[in-house]
C-alpha positions as a printed NumPy array, in Angstrom:
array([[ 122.067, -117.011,   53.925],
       [ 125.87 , -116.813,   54.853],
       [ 128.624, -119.808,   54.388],
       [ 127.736, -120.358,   58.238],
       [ 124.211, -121.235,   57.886],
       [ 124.717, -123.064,   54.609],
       [ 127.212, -125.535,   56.5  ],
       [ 124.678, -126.388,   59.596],
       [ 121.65 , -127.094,   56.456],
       [ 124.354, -129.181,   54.424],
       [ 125.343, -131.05 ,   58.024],
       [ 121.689, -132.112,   58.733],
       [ 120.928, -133.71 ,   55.735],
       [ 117.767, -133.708,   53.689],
       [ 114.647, -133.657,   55.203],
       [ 111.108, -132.536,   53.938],
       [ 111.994, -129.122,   53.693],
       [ 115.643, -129.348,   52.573],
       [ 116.805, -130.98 ,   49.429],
       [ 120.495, -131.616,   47.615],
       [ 120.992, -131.492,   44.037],
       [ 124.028, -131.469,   42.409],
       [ 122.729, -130.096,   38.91 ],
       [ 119.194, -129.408,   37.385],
       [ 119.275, -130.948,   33.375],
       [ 115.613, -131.255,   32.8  ],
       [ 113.171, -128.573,   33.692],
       [ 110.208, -130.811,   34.215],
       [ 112.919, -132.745,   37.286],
       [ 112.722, -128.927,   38.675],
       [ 109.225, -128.596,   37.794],
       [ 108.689, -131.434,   39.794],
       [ 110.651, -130.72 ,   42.862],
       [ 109.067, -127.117,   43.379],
       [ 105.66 , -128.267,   42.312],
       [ 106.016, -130.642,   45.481],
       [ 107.355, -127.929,   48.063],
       [ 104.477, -126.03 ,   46.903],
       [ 102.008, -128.584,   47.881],
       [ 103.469, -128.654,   51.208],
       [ 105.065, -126.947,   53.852],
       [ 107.282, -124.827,   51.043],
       [ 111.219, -125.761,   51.121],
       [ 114.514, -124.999,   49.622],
       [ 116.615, -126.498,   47.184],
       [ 120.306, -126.656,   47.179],
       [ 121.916, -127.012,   43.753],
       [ 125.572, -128.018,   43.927],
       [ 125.412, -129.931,   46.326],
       [ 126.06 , -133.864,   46.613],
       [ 123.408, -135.903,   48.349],
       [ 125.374, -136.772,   51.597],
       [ 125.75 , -133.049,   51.711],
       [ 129.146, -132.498,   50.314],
       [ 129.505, -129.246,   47.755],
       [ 130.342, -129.958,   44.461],
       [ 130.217, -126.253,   43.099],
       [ 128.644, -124.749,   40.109],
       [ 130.63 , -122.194,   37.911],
       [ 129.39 , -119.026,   36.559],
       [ 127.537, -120.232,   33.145],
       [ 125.441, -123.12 ,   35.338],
       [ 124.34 , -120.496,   37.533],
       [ 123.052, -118.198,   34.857],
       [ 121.254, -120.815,   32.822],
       [ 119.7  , -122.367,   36.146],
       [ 118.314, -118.959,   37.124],
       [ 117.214, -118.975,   33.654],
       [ 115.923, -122.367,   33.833],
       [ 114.464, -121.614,   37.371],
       [ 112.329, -118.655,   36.392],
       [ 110.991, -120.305,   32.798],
       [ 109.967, -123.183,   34.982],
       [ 108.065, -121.214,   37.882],
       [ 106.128, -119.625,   34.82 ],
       [ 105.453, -122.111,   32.552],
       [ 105.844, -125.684,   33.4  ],
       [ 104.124, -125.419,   36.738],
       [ 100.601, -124.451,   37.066],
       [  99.161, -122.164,   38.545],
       [ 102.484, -120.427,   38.268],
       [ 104.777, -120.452,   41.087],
       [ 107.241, -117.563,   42.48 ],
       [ 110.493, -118.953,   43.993],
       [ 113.776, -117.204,   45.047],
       [ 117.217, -117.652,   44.5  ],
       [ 120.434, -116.516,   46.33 ],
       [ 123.83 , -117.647,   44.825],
       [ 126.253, -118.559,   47.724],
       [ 130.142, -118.617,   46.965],
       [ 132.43 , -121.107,   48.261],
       [ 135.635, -122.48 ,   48.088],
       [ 134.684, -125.219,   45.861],
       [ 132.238, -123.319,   43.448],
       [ 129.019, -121.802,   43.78 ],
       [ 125.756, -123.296,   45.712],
       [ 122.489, -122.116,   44.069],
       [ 119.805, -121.66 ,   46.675],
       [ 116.047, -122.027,   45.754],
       [ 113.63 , -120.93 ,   48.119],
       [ 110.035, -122.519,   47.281],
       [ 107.534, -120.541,   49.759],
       [ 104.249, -122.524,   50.614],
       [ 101.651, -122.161,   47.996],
       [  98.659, -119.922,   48.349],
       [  97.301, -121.399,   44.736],
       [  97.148, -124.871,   45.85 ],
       [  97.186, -127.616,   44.628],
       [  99.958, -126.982,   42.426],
       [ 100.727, -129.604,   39.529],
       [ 103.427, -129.844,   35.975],
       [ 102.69 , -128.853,   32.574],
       [ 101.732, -132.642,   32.454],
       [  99.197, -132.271,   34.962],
       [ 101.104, -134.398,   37.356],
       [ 100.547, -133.766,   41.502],
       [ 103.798, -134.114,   43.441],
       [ 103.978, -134.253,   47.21 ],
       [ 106.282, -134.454,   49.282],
       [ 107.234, -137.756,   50.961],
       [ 109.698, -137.377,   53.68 ],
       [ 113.264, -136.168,   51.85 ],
       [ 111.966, -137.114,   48.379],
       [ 108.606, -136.521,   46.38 ],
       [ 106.317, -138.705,   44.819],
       [ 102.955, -138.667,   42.472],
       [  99.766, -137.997,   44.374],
       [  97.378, -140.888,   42.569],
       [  94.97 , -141.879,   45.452],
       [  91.733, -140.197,   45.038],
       [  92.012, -139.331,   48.872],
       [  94.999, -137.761,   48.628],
       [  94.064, -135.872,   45.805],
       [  90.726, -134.345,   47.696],
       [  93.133, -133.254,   50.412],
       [  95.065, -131.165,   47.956],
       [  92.244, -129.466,   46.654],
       [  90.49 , -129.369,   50.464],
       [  93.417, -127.409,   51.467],
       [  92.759, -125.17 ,   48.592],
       [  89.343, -124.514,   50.106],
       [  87.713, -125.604,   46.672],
       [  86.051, -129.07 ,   48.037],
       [  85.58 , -129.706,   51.573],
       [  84.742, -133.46 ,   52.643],
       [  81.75 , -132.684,   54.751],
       [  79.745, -131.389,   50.88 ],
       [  80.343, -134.088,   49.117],
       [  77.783, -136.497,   48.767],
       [  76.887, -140.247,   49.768],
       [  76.565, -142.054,   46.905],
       [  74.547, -144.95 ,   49.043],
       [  72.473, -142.632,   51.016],
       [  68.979, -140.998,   49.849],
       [  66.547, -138.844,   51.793],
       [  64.794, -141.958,   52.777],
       [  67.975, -142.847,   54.957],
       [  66.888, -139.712,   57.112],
       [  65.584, -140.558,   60.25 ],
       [  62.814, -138.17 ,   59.765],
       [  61.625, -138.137,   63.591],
       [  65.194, -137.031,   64.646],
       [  65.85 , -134.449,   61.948],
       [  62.008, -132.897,   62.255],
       [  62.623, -132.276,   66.326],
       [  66.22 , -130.792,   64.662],
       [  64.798, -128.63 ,   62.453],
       [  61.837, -127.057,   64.799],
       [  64.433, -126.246,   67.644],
       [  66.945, -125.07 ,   64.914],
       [  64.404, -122.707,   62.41 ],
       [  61.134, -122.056,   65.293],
       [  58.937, -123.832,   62.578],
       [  58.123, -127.833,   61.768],
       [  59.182, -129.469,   58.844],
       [  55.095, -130.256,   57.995],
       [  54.614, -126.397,   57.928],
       [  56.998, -126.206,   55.164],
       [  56.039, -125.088,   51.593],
       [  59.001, -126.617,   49.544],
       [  59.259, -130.179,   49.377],
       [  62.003, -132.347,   51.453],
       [  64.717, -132.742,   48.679],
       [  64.342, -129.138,   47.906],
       [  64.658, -128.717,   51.451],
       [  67.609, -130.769,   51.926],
       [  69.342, -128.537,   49.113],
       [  68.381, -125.73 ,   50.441],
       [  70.14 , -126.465,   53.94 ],
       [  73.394, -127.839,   52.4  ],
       [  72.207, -131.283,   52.941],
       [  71.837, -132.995,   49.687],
       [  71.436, -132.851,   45.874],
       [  69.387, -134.999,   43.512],
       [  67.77 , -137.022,   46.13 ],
       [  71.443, -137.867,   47.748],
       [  72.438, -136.704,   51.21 ],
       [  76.228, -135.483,   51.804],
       [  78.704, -136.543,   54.553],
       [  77.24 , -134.149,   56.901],
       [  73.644, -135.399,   56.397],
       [  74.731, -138.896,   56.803],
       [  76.404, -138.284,   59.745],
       [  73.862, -136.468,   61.771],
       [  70.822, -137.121,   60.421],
       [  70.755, -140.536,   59.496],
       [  68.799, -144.468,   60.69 ],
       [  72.102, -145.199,   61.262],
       [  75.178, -143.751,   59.173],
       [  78.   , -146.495,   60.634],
       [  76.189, -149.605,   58.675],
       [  76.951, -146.856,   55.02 ],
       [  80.074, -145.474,   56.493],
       [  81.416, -148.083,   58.585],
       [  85.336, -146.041,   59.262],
       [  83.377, -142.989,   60.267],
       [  83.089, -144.408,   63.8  ],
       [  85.06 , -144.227,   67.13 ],
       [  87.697, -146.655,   68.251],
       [  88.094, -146.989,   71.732],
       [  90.25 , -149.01 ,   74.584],
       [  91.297, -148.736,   77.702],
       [  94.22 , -150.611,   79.161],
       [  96.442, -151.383,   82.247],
       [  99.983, -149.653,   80.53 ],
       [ 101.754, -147.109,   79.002],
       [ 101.481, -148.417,   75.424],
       [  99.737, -150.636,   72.859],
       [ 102.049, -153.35 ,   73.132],
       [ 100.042, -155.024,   76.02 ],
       [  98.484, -158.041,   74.991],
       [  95.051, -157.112,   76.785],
       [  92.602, -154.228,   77.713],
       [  90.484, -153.74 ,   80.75 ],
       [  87.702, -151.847,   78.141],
       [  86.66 , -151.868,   74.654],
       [  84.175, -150.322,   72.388],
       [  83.604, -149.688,   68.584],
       [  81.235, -147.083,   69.018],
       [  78.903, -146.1  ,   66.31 ],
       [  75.345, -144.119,   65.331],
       [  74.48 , -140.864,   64.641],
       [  77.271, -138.174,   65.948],
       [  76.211, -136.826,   68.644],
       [  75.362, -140.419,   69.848],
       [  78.746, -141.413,   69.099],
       [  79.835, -138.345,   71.124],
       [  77.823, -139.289,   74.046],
       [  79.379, -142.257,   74.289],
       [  82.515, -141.846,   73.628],
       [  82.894, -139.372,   76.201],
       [  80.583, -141.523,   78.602],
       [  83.437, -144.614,   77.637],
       [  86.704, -141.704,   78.853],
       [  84.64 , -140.913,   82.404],
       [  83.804, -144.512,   83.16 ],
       [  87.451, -145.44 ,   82.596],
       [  89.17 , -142.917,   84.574],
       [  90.012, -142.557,   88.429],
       [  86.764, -140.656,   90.621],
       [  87.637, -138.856,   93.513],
       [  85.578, -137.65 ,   96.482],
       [  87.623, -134.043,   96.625],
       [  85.087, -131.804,   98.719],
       [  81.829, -133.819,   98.264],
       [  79.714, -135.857,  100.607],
       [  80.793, -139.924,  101.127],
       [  77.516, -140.589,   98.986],
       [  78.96 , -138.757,   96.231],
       [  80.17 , -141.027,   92.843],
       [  83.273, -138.343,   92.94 ],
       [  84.457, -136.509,   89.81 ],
       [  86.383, -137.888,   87.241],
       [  90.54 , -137.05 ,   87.278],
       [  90.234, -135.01 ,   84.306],
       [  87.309, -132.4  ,   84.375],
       [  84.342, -133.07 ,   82.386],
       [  84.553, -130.148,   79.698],
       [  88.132, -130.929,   78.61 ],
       [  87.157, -134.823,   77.31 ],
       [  83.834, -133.056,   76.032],
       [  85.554, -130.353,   74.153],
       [  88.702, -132.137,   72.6  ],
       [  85.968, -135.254,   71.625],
       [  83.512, -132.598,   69.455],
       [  86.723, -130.994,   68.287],
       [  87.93 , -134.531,   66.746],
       [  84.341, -135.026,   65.603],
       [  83.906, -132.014,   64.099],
       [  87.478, -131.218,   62.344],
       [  88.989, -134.276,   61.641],
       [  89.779, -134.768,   58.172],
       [  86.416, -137.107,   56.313],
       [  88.676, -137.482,   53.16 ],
       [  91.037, -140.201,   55.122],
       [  88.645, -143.658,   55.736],
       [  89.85 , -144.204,   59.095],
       [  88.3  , -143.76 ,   62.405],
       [  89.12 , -141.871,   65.608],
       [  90.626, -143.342,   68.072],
       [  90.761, -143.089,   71.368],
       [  92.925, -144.799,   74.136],
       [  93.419, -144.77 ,   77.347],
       [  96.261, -145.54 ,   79.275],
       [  97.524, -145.719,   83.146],
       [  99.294, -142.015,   82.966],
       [  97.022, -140.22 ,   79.918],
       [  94.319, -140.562,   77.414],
       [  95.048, -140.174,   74.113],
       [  92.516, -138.723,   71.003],
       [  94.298, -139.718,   67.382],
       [  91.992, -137.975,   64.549],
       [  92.503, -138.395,   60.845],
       [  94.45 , -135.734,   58.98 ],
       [  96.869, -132.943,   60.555],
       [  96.297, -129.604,   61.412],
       [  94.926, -127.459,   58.023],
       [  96.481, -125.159,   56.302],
       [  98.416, -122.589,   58.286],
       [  97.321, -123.571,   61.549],
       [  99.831, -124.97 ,   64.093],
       [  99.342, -126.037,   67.687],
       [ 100.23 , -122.129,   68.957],
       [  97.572, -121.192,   66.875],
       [  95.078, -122.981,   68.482],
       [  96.195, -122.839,   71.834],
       [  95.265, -118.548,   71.382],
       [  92.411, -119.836,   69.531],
       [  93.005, -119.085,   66.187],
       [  90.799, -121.638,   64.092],
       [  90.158, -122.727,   60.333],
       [  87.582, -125.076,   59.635],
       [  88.337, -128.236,   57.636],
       [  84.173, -129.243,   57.474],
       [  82.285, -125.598,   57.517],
       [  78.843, -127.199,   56.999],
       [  79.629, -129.732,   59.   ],
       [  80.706, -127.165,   62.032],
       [  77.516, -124.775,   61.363],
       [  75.091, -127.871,   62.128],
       [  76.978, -129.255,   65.452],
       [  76.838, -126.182,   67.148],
       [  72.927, -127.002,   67.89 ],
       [  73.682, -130.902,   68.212],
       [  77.122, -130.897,   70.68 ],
       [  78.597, -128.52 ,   73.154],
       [  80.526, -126.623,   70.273],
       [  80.592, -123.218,   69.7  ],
       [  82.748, -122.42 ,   66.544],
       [  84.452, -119.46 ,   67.905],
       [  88.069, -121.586,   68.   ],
       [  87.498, -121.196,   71.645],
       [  87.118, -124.99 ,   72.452],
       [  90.861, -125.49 ,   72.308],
       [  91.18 , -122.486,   75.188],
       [  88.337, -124.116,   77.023],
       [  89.564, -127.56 ,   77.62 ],
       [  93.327, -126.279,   78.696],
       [  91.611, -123.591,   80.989],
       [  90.172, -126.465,   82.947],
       [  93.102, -128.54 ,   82.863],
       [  96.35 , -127.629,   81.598],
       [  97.99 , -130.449,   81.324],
       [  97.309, -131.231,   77.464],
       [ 100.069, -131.898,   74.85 ],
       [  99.161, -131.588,   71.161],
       [ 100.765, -133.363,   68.571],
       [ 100.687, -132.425,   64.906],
       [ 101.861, -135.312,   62.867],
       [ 102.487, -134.51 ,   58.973],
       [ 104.428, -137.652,   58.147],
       [ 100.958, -139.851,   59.596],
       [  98.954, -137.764,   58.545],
       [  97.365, -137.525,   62.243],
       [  96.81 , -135.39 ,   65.452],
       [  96.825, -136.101,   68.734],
       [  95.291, -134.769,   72.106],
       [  97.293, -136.117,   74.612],
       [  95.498, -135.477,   78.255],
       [  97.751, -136.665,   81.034],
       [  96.803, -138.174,   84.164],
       [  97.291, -137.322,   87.342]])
């Protein structure tokens, strides 16, 4: 980094990937800051620096013991150990210590006190919610939501007519012909343990999973403007049941709601819908299928005179960004989950859905929102 660069970083101010510190005194403050770039995005630290930006300067013997400081920390106060860079900058007011904290592969990342830090916009704070804590270690790949199991919701919850037409289709055999008994079964298929069934049980198997997991559901409204601040809707629906009901309807709720034209069909014809058919069907599996089942929220989806808009818990994982997608690059947030829908919803798993939807109409703008913690298909309207 030259003098050059260093000025247009100090002129924009912090942010979640830049931070100012005009001198490191405690190790575990430096533990905490690079244990919180870790769990992120990665960042860099700029020591000497005041917090409006302004360089203060460090002389030689600061330097040497924060490099010492630095490298003692990254080994032994943050765990799993961390390895961060440093570049010493000269100026005309003293010396700007540069710490580069890449993105972790290792996470999550915590202190020697076993303390999570995040970040939080410029600053950092504790991760204490037991959400947010399953979304470090989902991230990790050492949980994923769509595993864990349903503490209200036992095998007898199946709806054992709907699963047993499932199964035949799925295996070429029917669940009476099998030897092993149904929790053994259940087990066996990544369904359940001890008698429980796990989120993706629940969710596609069950009487009725929205009365147990009431958030799980979709949200959706239509309305006569270009934002929520309207006072009224011209459609509304919480829309519940098993998920591929709730994707059945939900796409059913988009069609009916949108402008038909008669393009080259008959005058009997009901006309086809503005937006083709297989773009609302593949961007409303892909929220199904990969939003994030740690946050208790539910999708929503809105439509509006010029677009429709699809707002799913939890950003993009991991290293995926919207470019990545777009060439089809995928990374599954609920793998069990995903293996199962392929039989119940038009989704193949190949990260091809993405390709699918803009190849039949283009005009799609994602949005990948860290800060809320949300993404967003936004389908215009023509």
């Amino acid at each position: 980094m030259e003098i050059i660069e260093l000025g247009q970083y100090l002129s924009a101010g912090e942010d979640s990937e830049h931070q100012f510190k005009r001198i490191f005194d405690s190790p575990d403050k430096l533990a905490a800051e690079m244990v919180a770039f870790s769990n992120g995005t990665g960042g860099t630290i700029f020591v000497g620096v005041d917090d409006n930006g302004i360089i203060i300067g460090l002389n030689e013997n600061e330097v040497r013991r924060l490099n010492q400081m630095i490298a003692n920390v990254a080994s032994q106060n943050i765990r799993p150990p961390i390895n961060p860079t440093t570049q010493n900058i000269v100026t005309d007011k003293g010396i700007v210590l540069v710490i580069t904290v890449h993105e972790g592969v290792n996470r999550p990342y915590q202190d020697k006190d076993g303390v999570f830090w995040v970040k939080s916009g410029s600053d950092k704070r504790k991760a204490t919610s037991r959400e947010e804590l399953q979304r470090l270690f989902q991230s990790s790949g050492l949980i994923h939501a769509d595993e864990s199991l349903v503490p209200n919701m036992q095998l007898s919850d199946l709806d054992m007519a709907y699963f047993s037409i499932f199964f035949e289709k799925r295996y070429g055999e029917s669940l009476a012909q099998q030897r092993f008994p149904l929790p053994q079964i259940a087990e066996n298929l990544n369904l359940g343990k001890d008698g429980l069934l796990n989120l993706t049980a629940a969710l596609l198997f069950s009487n009725n999973p929205s009365a147990k997991l009431p958030l799980f559901i979709v949200k959706a409204g239509a309305f006569d403007a270009i934002d929520l601040a309207t006072t009224s809707y011209t459609d509304s629906r919480d829309i519940t049941g098993k998920m591929a009901d709730i994707f059945r309807q939900t796409v059913n709720f988009v069609i009916t709601n949108l402008h038909h034209r008669q393009g080259d069909q008959n005058v009997n014809s009901v006309g086809l819908p503005e937006i083709p058919v297989v773009t609302i069907e593949e961007l409303i599996a892909n929220a199904l299928i990969h939003r994030d089942y740690f946050i208790s929220a539910p999708i929503r989806v809105f439509i509006f005179r010029d677009r429709v808009e699809i707002v799913s818990p939890g950003h993009l994982p991991n290293n995926l960004t919207i470019e990545n997608i777009k060439a089809g690059n995928s990374n599954t947030r609920n793998p069990v989950l995903a293996s199962f829908a392929n039989y119940l919803l038009p989704y193949r798993g190949y990260g091809s859905g993405i390709m699918r939807a803009l190849s039949a109409y283009p005009d799609v703008n994602f949005i990948d929102d860290h800060d809320s913690n949300i993404f967003k298909a936004i389908i215009m309207r023509i």
